[in-house]
C-alpha positions in Angstrom: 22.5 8.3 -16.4 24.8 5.5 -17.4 25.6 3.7 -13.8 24.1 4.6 -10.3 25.9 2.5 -7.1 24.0 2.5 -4.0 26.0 2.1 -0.7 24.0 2.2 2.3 25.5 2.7 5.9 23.3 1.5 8.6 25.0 0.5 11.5 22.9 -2.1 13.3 19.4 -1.6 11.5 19.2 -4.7 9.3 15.8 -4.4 8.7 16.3 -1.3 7.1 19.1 -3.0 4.8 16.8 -5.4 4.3 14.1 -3.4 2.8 16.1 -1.1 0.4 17.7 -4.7 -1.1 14.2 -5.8 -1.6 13.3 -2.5 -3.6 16.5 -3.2 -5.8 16.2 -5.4 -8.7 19.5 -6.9 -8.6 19.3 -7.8 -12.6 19.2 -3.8 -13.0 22.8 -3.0 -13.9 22.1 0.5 -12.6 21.6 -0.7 -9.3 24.2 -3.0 -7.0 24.0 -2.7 -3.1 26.9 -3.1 -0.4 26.3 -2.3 3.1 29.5 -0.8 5.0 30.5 1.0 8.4 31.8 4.4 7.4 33.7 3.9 10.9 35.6 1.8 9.2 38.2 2.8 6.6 39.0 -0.9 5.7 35.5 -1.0 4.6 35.4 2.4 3.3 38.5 1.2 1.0 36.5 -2.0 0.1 33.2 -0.4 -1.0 35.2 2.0 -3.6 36.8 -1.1 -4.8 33.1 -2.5 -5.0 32.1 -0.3 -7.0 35.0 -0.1 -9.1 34.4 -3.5 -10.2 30.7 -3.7 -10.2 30.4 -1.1 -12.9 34.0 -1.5 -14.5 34.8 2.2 -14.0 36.2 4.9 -11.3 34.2 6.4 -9.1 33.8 10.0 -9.8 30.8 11.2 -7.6 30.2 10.1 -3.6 27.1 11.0 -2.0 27.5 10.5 2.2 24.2 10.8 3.6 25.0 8.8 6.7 24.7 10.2 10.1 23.0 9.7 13.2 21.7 11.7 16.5 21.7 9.9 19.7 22.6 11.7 23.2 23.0 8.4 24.9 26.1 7.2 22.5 27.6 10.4 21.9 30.8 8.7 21.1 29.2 6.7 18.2 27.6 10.1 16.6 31.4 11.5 16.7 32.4 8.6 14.7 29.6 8.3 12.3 29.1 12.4 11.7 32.7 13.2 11.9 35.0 10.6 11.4 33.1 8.4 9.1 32.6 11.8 6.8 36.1 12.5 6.9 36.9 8.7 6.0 34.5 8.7 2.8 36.1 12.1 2.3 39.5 11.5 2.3 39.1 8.0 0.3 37.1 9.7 -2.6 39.8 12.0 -3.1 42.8 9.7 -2.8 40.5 7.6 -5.4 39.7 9.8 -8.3 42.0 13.1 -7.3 43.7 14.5 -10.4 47.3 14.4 -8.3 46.4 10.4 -8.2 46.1 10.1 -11.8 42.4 10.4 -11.5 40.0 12.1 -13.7 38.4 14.2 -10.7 35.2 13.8 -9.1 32.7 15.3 -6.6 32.6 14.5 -3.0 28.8 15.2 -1.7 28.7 15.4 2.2 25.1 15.5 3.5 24.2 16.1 7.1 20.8 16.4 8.6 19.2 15.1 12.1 15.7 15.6 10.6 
């Protein structure tokens, strides 16, 4: 495995951010860490570009794990589970997508309320 970029998307637990920075060693190479709002697609945009020059190369795999469950902010689970998905999505593809000049990728989309 030659690089390996963590982006974590945690909303409003810092503590949790927190904690997986503490169990990166940020002299590992491998490793580099960047919280951002998938709600977002400004930040979205950013993180790509992150990553990009954090490990000198394209991204060519996304993993989006994020989501959320919560009856009381309904709206917020939309944006996160839907939106944010589609976001991460859409910006892989416009990132390494062979009609962009790009060498192709893989777009993971993970959704659990476990």
């Amino acid at each position: 495995m030659r690089n390996v970029a963590m982006v974590a998307d945690v909303h409003d637990e810092r503590e949790g951010n927190e904690r997986v920075a503490e169990l990166l060693n940020p002299q590992d190479t491998k490793w580099k860490y960047k919280t951002c709002d998938i709600t977002d697609e400004k930040a979205v945009i950013e993180v790509f570009k992150f990553a990009k020059d954090a490990f000198r190369s394209n991204v060519s795999i996304v993993v989006n794990c994020a989501g959320l469950l919560n009856e009381q902010t309904w709206k917020l689970c939309i944006q996160v589970n839907l939106i944010g998905s589609t976001i991460i999505a859409r910006t892989a593809i416009e990132q390494f997508g062979k009609h962009n000049g790009g060498a192709g990728g893989c777009v993971i989309l993970i959704g659990s309320v476990a």
